[in-house]
C-alpha positions as a Markdown table, in Angstrom:
| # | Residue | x | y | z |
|---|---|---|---|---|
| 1 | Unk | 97.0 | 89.1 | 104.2 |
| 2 | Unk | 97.0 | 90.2 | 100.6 |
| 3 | Unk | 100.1 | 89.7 | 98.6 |
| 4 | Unk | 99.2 | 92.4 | 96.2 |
| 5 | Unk | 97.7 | 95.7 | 97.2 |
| 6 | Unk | 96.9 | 96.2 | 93.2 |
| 7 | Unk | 96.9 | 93.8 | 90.4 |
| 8 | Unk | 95.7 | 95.6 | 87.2 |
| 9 | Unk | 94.1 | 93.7 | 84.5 |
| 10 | Unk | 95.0 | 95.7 | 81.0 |
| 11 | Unk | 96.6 | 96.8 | 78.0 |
| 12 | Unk | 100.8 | 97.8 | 77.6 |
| 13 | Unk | 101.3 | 99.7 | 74.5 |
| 14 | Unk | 105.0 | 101.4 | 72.9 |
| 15 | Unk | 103.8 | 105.1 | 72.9 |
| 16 | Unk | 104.9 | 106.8 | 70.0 |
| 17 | Unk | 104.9 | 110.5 | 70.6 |
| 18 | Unk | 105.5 | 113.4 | 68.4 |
| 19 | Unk | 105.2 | 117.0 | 69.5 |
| 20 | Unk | 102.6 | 119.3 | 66.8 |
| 21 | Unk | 102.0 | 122.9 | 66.7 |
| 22 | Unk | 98.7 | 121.8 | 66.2 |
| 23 | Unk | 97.4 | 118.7 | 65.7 |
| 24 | Unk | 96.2 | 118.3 | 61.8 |
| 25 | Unk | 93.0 | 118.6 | 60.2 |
| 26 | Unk | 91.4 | 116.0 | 57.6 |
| 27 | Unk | 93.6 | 115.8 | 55.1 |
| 28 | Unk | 95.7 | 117.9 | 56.6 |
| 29 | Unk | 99.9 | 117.1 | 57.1 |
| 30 | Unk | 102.2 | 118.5 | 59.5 |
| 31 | Unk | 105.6 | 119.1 | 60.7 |
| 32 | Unk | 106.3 | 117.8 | 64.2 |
| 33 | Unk | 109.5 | 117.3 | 66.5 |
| 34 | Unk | 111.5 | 113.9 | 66.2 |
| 35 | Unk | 109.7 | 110.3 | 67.3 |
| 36 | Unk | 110.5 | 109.6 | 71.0 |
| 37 | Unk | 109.3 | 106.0 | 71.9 |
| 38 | Unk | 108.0 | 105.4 | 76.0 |
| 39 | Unk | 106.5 | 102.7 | 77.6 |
| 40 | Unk | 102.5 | 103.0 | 77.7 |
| 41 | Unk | 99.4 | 101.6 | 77.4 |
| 42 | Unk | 96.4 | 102.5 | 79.9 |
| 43 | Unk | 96.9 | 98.9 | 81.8 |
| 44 | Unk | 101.3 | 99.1 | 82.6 |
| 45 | Unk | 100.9 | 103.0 | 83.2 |
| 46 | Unk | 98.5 | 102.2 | 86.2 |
| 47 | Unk | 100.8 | 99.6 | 87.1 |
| 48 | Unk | 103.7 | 101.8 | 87.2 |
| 49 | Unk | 102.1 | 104.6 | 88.5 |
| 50 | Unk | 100.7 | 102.6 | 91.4 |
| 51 | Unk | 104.2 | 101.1 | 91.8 |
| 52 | Unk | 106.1 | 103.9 | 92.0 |
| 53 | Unk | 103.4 | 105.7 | 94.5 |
| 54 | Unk | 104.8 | 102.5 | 97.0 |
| 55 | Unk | 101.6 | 100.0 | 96.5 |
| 56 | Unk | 102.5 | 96.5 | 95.7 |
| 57 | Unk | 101.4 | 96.3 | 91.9 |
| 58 | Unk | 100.6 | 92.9 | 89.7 |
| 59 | Unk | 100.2 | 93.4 | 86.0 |
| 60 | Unk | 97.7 | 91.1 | 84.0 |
| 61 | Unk | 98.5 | 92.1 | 80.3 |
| 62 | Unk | 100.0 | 90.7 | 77.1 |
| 63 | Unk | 102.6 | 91.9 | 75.0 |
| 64 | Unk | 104.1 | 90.4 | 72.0 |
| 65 | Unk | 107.7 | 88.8 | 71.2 |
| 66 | Unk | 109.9 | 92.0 | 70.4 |
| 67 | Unk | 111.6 | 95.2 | 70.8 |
| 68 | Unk | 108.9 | 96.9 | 72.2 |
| 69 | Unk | 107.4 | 93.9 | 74.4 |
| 70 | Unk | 110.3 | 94.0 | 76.0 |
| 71 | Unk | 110.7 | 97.3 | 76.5 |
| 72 | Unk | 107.2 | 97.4 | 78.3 |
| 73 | Unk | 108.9 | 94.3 | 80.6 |
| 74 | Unk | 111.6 | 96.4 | 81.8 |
| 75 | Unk | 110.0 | 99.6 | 82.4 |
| 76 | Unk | 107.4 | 97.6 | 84.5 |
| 77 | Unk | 110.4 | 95.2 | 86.3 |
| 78 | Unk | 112.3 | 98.9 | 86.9 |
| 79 | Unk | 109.2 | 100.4 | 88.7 |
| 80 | Unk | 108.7 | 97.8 | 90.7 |
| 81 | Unk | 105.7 | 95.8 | 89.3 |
| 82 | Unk | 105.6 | 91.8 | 89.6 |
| 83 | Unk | 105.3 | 90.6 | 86.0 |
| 84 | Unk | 104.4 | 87.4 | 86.6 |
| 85 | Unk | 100.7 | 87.9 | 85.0 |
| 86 | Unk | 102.4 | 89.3 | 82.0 |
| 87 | Unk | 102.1 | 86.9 | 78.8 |
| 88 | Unk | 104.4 | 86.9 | 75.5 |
| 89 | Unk | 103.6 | 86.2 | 72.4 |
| 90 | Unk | 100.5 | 85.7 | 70.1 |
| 91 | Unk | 100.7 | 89.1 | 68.0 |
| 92 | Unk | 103.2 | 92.3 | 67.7 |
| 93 | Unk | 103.1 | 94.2 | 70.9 |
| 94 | Unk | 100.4 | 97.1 | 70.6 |
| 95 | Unk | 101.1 | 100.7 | 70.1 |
| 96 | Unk | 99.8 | 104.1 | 70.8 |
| 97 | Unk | 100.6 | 107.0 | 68.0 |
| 98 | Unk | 100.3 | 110.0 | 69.8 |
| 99 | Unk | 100.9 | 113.7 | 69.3 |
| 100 | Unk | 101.1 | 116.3 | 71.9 |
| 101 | Unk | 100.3 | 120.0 | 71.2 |
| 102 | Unk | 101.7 | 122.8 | 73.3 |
| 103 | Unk | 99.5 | 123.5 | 75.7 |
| 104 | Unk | 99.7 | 119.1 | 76.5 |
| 105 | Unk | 96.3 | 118.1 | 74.9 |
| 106 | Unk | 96.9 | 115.2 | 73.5 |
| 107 | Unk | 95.1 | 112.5 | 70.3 |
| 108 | Unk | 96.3 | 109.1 | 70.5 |
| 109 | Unk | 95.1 | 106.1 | 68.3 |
| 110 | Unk | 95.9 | 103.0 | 69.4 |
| 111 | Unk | 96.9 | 99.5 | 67.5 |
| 112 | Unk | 95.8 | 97.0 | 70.4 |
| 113 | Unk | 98.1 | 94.4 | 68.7 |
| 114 | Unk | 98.7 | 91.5 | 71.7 |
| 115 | Unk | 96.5 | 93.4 | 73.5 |
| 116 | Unk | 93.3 | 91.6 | 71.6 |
| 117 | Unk | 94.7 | 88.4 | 72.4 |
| 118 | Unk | 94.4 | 88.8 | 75.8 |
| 119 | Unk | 91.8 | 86.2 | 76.9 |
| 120 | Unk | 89.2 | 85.2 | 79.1 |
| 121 | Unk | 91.3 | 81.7 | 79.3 |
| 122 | Unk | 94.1 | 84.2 | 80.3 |
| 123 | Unk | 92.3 | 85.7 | 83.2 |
| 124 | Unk | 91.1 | 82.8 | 84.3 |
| 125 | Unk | 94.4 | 80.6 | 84.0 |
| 126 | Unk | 95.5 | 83.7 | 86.5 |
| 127 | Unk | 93.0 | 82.8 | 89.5 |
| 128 | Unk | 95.9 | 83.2 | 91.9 |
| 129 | Unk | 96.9 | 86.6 | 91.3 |
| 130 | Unk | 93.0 | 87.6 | 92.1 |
| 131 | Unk | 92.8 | 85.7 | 95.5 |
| 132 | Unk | 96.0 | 87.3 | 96.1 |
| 133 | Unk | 94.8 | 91.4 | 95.4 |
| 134 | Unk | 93.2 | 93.6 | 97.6 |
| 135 | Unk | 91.9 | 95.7 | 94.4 |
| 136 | Unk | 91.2 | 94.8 | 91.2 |
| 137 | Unk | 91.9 | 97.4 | 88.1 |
| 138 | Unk | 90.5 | 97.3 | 84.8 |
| 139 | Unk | 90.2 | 99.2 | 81.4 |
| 140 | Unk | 89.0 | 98.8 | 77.8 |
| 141 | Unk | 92.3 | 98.9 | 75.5 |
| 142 | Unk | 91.4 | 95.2 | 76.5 |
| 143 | Unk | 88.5 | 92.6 | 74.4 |
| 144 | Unk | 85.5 | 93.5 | 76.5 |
| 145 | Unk | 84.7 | 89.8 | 77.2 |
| 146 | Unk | 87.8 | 89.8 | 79.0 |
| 147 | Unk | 86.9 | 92.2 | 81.2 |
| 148 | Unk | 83.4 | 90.7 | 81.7 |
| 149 | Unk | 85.6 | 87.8 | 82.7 |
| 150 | Unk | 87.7 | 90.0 | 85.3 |
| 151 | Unk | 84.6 | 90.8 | 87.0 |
| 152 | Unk | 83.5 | 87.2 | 86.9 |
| 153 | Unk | 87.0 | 86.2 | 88.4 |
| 154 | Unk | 86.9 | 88.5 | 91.1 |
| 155 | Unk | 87.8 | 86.9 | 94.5 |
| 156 | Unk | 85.8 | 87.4 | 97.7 |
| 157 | Unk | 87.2 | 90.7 | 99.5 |
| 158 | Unk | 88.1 | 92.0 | 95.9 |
| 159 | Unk | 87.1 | 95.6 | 95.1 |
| 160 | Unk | 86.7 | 96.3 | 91.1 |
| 161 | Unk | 87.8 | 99.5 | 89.4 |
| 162 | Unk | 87.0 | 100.7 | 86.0 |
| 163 | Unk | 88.0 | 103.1 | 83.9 |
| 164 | Unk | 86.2 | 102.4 | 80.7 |
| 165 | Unk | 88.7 | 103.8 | 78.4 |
| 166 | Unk | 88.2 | 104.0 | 75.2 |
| 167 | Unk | 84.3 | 103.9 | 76.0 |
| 168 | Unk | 81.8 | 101.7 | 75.2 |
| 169 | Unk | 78.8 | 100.5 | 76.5 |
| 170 | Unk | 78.6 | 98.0 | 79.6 |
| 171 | Unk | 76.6 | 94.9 | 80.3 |
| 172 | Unk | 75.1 | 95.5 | 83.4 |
| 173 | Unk | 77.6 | 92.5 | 85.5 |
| 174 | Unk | 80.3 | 94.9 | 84.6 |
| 175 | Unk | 78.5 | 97.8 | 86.1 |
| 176 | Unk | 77.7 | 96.6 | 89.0 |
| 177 | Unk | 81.1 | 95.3 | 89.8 |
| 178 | Unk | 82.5 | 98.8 | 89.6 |
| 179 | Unk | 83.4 | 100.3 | 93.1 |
| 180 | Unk | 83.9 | 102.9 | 91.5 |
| 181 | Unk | 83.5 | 103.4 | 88.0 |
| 182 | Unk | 86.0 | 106.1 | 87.0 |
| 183 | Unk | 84.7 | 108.6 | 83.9 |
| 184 | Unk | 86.0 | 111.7 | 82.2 |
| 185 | Unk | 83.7 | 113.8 | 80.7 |
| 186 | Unk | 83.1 | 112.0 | 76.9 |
| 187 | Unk | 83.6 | 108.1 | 78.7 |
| 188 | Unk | 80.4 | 109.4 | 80.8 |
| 189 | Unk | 78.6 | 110.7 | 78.1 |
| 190 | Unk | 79.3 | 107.5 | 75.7 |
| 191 | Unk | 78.1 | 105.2 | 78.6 |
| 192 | Unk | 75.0 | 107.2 | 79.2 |
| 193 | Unk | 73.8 | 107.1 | 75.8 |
| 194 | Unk | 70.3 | 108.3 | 75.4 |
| 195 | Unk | 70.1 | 109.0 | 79.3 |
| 196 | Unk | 72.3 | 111.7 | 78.9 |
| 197 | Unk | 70.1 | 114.4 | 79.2 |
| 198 | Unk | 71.8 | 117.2 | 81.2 |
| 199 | Unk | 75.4 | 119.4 | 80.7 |
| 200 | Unk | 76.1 | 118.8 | 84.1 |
| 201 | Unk | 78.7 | 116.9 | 85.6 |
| 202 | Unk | 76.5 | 116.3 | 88.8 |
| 203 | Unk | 73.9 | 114.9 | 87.0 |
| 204 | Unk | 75.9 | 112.1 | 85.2 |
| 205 | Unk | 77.0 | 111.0 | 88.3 |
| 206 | Unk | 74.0 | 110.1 | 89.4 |
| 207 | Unk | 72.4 | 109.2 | 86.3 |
| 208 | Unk | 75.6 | 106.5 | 86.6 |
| 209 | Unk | 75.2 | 105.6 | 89.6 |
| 210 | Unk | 71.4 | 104.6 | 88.6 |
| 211 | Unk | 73.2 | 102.1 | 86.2 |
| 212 | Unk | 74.0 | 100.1 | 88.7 |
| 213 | Unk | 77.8 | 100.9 | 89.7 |
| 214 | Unk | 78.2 | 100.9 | 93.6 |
| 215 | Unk | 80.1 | 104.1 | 93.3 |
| 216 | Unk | 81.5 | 106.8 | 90.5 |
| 217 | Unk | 84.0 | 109.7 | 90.3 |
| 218 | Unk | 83.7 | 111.9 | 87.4 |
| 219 | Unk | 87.0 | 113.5 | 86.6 |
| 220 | Unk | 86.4 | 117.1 | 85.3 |
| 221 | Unk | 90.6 | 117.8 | 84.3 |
| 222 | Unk | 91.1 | 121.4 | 85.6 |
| 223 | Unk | 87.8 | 121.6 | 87.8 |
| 224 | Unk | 88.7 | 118.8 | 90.2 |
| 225 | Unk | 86.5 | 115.7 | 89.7 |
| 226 | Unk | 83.0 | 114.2 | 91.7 |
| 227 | Unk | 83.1 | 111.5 | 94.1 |
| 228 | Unk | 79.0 | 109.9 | 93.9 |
| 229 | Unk | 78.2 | 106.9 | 95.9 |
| 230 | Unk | 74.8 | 106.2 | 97.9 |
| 231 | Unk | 75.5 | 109.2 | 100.3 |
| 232 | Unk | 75.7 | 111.7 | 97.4 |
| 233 | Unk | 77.7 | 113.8 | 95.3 |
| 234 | Unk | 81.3 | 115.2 | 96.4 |
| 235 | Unk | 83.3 | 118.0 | 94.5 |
| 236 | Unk | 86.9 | 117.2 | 94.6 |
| 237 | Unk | 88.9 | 120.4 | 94.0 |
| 238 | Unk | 91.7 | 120.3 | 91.5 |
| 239 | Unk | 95.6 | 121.3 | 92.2 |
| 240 | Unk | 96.3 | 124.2 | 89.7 |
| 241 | Unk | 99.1 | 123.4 | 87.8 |
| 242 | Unk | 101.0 | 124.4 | 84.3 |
| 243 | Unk | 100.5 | 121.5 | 82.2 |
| 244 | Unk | 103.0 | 120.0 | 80.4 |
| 245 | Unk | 101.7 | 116.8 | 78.8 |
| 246 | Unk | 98.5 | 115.1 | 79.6 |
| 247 | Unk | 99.8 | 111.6 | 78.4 |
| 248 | Unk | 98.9 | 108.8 | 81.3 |
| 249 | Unk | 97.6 | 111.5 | 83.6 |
| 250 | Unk | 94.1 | 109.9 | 83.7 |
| 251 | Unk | 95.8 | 106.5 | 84.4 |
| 252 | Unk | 98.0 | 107.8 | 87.1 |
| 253 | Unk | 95.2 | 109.0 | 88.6 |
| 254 | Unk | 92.9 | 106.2 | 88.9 |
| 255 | Unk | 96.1 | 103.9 | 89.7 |
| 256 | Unk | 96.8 | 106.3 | 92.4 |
| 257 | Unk | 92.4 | 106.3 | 93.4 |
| 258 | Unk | 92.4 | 102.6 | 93.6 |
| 259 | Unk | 95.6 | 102.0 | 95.8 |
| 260 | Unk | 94.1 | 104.2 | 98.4 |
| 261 | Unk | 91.2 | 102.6 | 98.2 |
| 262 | Unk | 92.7 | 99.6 | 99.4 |
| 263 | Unk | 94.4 | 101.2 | 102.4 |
| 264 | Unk | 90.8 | 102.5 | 103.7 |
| 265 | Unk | 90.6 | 105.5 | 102.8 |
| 266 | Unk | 86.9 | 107.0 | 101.5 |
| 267 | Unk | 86.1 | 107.9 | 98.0 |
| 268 | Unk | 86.4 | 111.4 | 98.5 |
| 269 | Unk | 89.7 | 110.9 | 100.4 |
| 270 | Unk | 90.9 | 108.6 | 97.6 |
| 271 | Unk | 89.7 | 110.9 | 94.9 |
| 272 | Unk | 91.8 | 114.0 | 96.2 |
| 273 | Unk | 94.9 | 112.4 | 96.8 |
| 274 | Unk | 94.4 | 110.8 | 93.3 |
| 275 | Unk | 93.8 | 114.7 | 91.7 |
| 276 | Unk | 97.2 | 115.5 | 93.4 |
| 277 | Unk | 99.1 | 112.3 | 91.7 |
| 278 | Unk | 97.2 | 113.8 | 88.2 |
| 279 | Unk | 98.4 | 116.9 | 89.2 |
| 280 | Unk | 101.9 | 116.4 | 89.4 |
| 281 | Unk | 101.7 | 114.0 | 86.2 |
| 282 | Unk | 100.8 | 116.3 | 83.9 |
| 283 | Unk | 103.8 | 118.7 | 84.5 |
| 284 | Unk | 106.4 | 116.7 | 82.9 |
| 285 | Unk | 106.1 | 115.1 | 79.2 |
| 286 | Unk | 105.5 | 111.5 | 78.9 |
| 287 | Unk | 103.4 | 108.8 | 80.3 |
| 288 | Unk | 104.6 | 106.5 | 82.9 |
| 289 | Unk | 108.3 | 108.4 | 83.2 |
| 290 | Unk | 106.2 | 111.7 | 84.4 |
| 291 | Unk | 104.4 | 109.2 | 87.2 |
| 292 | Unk | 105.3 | 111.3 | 90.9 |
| 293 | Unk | 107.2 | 108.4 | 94.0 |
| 294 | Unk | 104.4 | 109.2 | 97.3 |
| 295 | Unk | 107.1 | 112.0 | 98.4 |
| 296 | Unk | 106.6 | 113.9 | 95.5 |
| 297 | Unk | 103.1 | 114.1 | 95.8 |
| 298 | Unk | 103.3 | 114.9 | 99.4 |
| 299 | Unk | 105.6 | 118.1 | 98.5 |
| 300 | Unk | 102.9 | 119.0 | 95.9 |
């Protein structure tokens, strides 16, 4: 009996939003609405959207000695999350500068701060919480050798989830941990490289899947998302909604794709209910505070 039907491995940033007109060009200024401050960071989003979606949620993450550190603590403790994987100290906590334009397309850069002081030791020093976790979570806001590390940590009966965000290239142990790999239209391209060599969506996910992941969904924002595995290709159909704010709706979905993973469900099952959980996401403003309870999404 797992303790944990989640732990997520990952970053917890102090988003700093602003609200633009239009988001500026080279050496461009301009005027935007007043600086709100939230909770963020791709690793305590999944965690809290996972949470707050009723699956029993570990965090792995570091965050540093201050204002914003422990602002990340109590939104995570307040959704529900155990934060006993959560480190203090070591650097400033990091922080995502964001700005959201009105139709809820958003650019974020992103000051990793303790975030690049999470370790391999760390993961490994956290052993328990991986025995103790049905599913695994990971992303890239993280040092990339502690993610190698993740995969090397994983626990028999854990299944690994990536969303390689922001993108890189992976060493091939990483790739072939992923069950799935989760990809939005530029993470795919970025990973393929030189192997991209179709437009469409179909054909990255199988050109990934010949990377070595055991499966991938390909989310495709307003045209649903792909489910590939052995057995083929699956179109996942969106939920047509007015968007808000786009802020943690990526997370929230593969938070939400991973938990129902580790009830049973299939890929394709998982994937839908986890385009429903975006859906509902991206209709209110913010990260984790827009972040649907499992009634919500069932009213959807």
């Amino acid at each position: 009996m797992y303790a944990y039907d989640l732990l997520v491995v990952g970053s917890a940033n102090a988003d700093l939003v602003i609200g633009v007109e239009r988001r500026p060009a080279a050496g461009e200024t301009v005027l935007g609405s007043d600086l709100a401050v939230h909770p963020g960071g791709k690793g305590a989003n999944q965690a809290v959207a996972a949470a707050r979606l009723g699956a029993r949620t570990a965090l792995l993450a570091r965050v540093g000695d201050d204002a914003h550190g422990r602002l990340l603590l109590d939104a995570q403790r307040a959704a529900g999350v155990d934060t006993v994987g959560v480190l203090v100290g070591g650097a400033p906590t990091g922080v995502a500068l964001i700005t959201v334009d009105p139709s809820g397309d958003n650019s974020i850069v992103v000051s990793p701060g303790a975030n690049g002081r999470l370790t391999p030791a760390d993961v490994r020093a956290a052993a328990s919480l991986f025995h103790a976790s049905r599913v695994v979570s990971a992303q890239l806001e993280i040092p990339l050798e502690t993610v190698v590390e993740v995969v090397r940590s994983l626990a028999p009966g854990n299944r690994f989830v990536l969303n390689p965000s922001p993108p890189r290239p992976l060493p091939g142990e990483v790739l072939a941990a992923c069950d799935p790999l989760i990809v939005n239209e530029h993470e795919a391209k970025v990973i393929l490289g030189a192997a991209c060599v179709s437009e469409e969506p179909a054909d990255w996910a199988r050109l990934l899947l010949a990377k070595g992941p055991r499966s991938v969904v390909v989310t495709l924002g307003a045209q649903g998302a792909l489910a590939a595995s052995a057995e083929g290709v699956v179109r996942v159909p969106s939920v047509p909604v007015d968007a808000v704010d786009t802020t943690g709706a990526g997370d929230a979905f593969t938070a939400a794709l991973a938990w129902r993973l580790g009830t049973g469900a299939t890929l394709e099952e998982a994937a839908a209910y986890a385009a429903r959980v975006g859906a509902v996401a991206v209709t209110r403003e913010g990260a984790q505070e827009s972040f649907p309870t499992a009634a919500e999404v069932d009213a959807l």
